[in-house]
C-alpha positions in Angstrom: 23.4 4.6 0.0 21.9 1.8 1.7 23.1 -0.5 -1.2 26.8 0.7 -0.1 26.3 0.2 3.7 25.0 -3.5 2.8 27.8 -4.4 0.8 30.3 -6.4 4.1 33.1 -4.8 2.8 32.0 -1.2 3.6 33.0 -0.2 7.1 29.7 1.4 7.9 28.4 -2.3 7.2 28.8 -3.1 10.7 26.6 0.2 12.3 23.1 -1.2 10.0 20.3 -1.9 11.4 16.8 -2.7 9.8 13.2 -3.5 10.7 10.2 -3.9 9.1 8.1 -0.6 9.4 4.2 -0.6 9.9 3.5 1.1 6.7 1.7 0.3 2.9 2.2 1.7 -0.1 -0.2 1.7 -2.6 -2.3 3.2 -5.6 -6.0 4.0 -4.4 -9.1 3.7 -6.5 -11.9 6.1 -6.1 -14.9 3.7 -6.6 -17.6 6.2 -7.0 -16.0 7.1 -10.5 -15.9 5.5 -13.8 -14.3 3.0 -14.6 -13.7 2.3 -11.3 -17.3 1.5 -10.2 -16.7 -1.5 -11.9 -14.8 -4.2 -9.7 -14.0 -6.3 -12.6 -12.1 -3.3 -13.9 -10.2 -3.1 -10.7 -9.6 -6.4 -10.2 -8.3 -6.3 -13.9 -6.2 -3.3 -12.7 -4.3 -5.5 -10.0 -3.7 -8.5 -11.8 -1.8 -6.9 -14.5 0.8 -5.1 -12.2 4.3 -6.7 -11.6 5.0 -6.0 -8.1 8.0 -8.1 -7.7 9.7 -6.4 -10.3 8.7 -3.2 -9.7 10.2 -3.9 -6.0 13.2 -5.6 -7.2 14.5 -3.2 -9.8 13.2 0.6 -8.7 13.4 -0.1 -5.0 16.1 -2.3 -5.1 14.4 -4.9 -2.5 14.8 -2.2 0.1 10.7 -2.7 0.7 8.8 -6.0 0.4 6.0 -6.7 -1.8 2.2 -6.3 -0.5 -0.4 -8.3 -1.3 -2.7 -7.2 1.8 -2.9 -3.6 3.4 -1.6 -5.5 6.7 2.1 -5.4 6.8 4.3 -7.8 8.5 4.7 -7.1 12.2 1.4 -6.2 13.3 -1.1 -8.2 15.0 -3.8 -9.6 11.9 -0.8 -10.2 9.6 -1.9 -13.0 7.9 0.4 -15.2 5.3 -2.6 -17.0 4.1 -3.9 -13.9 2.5 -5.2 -14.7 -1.2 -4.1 -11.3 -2.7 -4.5 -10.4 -6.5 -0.9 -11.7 -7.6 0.8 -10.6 -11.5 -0.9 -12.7 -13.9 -1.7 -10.8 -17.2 -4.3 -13.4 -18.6 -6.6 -13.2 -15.7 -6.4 -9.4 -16.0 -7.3 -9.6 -19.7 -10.0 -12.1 -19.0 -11.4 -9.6 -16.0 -11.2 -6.8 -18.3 -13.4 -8.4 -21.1 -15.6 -9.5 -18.5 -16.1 -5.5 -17.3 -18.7 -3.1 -18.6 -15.8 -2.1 -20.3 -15.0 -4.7 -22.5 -15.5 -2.9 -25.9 -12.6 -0.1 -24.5 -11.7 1.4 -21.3 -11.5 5.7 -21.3 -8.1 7.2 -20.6 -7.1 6.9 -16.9 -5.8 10.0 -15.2 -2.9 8.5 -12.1 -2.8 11.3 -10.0 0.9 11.2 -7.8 3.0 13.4 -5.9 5.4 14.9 -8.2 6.3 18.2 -9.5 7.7 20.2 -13.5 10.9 18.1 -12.1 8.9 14.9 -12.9 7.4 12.1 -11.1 8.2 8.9 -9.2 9.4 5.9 -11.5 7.4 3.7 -10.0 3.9 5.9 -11.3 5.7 5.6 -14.8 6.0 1.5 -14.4 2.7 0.9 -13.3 1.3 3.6 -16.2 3.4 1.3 -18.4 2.1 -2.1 -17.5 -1.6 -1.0 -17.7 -1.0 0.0 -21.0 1.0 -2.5 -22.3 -1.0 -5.4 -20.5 -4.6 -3.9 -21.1 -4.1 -1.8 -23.9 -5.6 1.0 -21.3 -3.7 4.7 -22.0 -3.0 5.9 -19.0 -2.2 9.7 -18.1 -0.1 10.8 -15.5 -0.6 13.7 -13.4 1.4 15.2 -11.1 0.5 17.1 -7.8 1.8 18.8 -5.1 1.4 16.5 -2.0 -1.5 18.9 0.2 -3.2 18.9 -3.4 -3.4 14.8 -3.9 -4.8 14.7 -0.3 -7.0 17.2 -0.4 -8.7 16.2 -4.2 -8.5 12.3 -3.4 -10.4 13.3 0.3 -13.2 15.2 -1.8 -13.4 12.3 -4.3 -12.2 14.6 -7.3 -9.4 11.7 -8.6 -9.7 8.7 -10.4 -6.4 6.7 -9.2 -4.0 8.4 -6.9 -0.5 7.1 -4.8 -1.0 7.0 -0.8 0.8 5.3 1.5 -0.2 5.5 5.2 1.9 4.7 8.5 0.6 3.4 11.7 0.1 5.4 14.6 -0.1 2.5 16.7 0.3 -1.3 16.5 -3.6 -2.4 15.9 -5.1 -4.1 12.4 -8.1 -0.9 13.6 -5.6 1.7 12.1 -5.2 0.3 9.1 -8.6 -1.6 8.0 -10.8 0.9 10.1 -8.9 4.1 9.2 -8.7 3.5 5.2 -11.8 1.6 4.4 -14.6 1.9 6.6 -17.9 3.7 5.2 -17.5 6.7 8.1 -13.9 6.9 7.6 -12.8 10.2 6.6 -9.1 8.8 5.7 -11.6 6.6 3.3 -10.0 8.3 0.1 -10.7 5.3 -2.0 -14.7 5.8 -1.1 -15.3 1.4 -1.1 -18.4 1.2 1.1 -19.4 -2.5 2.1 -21.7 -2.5 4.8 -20.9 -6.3 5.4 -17.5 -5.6 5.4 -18.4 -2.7 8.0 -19.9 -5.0 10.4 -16.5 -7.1 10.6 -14.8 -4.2 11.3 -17.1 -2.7 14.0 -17.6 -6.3 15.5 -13.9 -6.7 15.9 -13.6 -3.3 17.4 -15.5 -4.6 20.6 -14.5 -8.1 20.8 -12.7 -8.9 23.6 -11.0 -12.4 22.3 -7.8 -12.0 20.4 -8.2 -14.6 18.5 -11.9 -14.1 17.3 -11.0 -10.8 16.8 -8.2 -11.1 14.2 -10.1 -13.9 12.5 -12.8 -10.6 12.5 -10.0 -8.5 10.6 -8.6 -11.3 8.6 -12.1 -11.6 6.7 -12.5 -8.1 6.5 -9.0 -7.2 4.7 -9.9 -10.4 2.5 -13.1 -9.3 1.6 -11.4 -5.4 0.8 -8.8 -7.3 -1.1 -11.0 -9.5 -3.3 -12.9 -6.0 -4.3 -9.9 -4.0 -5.3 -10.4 -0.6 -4.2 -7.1 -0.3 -4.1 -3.3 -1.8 -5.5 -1.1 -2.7 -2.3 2.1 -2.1 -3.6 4.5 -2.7 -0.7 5.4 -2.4 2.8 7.9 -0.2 4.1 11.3 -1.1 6.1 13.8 1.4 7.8 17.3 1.4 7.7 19.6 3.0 10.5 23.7 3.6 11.3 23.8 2.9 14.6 27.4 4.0 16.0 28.6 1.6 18.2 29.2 3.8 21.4 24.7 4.4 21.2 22.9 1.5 23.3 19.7 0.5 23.6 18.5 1.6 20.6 15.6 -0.2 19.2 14.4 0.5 15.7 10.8 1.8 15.9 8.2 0.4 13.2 6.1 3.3 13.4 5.8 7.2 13.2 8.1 7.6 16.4 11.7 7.2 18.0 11.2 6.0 21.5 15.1 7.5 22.9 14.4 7.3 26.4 16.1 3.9 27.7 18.8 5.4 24.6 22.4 6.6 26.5 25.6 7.3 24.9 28.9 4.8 26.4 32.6 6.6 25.7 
C-alpha cells in the first residue's frame, strides 16, 4: 500500500504524510548465556548482518537503518555514532578471536511468529549468520506474551524487540533497556560504568553535558553488542484534505485536540 500511495500518479499521493517515529527495532542478546557472554561473539554477530539490504528489499525503505538504539528525532541523536556497520571480514576475524573459535553451538532466534510462519526478516538474518559465520542458526517462533515473558526471565538466547518511546527523552530508551535495575533490561548487559553515565545524566541539569552523558553511554552499549539495532521506525498517514491541524505524532499517541474537520 504505501508503495502505491507514493507513486505521484496515484491520487491518494497527494493525502501522505510521514514522520520519523521514536522507535528501534532490533534483535536482543541475553548476555548471561552462552555464546553470548562472549562480546567478541556478539560483536561478530553484528558485523556480519546486512542492514541496508535487509531494509531496502523486505521493508522496502519504508524504515531507516540503525546503527544506535537512538533514533532520529529525539534529543541525544547523534550522527557521529561509530556503530558496528556490515563488514563480513571483521566478523570472521571477531569470531576467531571468541572463545568460540574452534565452533560456535546452534543458536536458537526466538521471534514472534506463529504454525503460519515467521517474519522474513528473522529468516535473513538466520541466513547471513550462517552463511557469513558458518553458525546454524534455529528459528523459533513464539506467541508475542511468550517472547516477553521468557526474554524478561532470561530463558532465550537471541530474541526480536522493538520498543517505542513514551516520551521524547534519550532516559527512555538507554535507561529503560540497558540499565542494571532495569526490568525492561531483557538483554541482561550490566556495566556499572556505563550505569554511572546514565544515572549522572539523569540529574544533570545542562543539556549539553547531559547528552554528551548519553552519547558515551549508547557508545559504550554499542561497542559491547548486547544487542543488533536493526532500524527505526517511520509512520505513514492519508490525511484527507478537509482534516487540519494534524500533526503526525512520533510516539505511542495521537494528540487530536487542536484537530477540526473544514466542509
Amino acid at each position: 500500500d504505501i508503495d502505491r500511495v507514493k507513486d505521484p500518479d496515484n491520487p491518494l499521493n497527494a493525502e501522505l504524510v510521514y514522520t520519523p517515529e521514536l522507535s528501534v527495532y532490533y534483535m536482543g542478546f541475553n548476555v548471561d548465556a552462552a555464546p553470548f557472554n562472549d562480546p567478541k561473539v556478539r560483536q561478530a554477530l553484528c558485523y556480519a548482518v546486512d542492514k541496508n539490504r535487509i531494509v531496502d528489499v523486505l521493508t522496502k525503505d519504508t524504515v531507516s537503518v540503525a546503527y544506535g538504539i537512538l533514533p532520529e528525532g529525539i534529543p541525544g541523536y547523534s550522527e557521529d555514532l561509530d556503530g558496528l556497520e556490515f563488514n563480513v571480514s571483521k566478523a570472521q576475524q571477531l569470531l576467531a578471536q571468541s572463545g568460540y573459535r574452534n565452533g560456535l553451538p546452534t543458536i536458537t532466534l526466538s521471534v514472534q511468529g506463529s504454525c503460519a510462519g515467521v517474519a522474513a526478516t528473522a529468516l535473513a538474518i538466520a541466513y547471513m549468520w550462517e552463511e557469513n559465520l558458518g553458525i546454524d542458526v534455529r528459528i523459533e517462533a513464539l506467541d508475542f506474551s511468550t517472547l516477553q515473558e521468557e526474554a524478561r526471565d532470561g530463558e532465550l538466547q537471541a530474541f526480536e524487540v522493538g520498543w517505542i518511546a513514551d516520551y521524547p527523552d534519550p532516559e527512555n530508551f538507554l535507561d529503560m533497556l540497558f540499565h542494571c535495575d532495569s526490568g525492561w533490561n531483557y538483554t541482561k548487559y550490566c556495566n556499572s560504568s556505563v550505569d554511572a553515565l546514565l544515572d549522572q545524566a539523569g540529574v544533570a541539569s545542562d543539556f549539553k553535558y547531559r547528552m554528551e552523558l548519553y552519547h558515551s553511554a549508547e557508545q559504550a552499549i554499542v561497542d559491547e553488542a548486547p544487542c543488533l539495532p536493526l532500524w527505526f521506525g517511520q509512520n505513514y498517514y492519508l490525511v484527507k484534505p478537509y482534516v487540519k491541524g494534524f500533526t503526525p505524532p512520533s510516539t505511542v499517541t495521537s494528540y487530536l485536540k487542536d484537530v477540526w474537520i473544514e466542509r
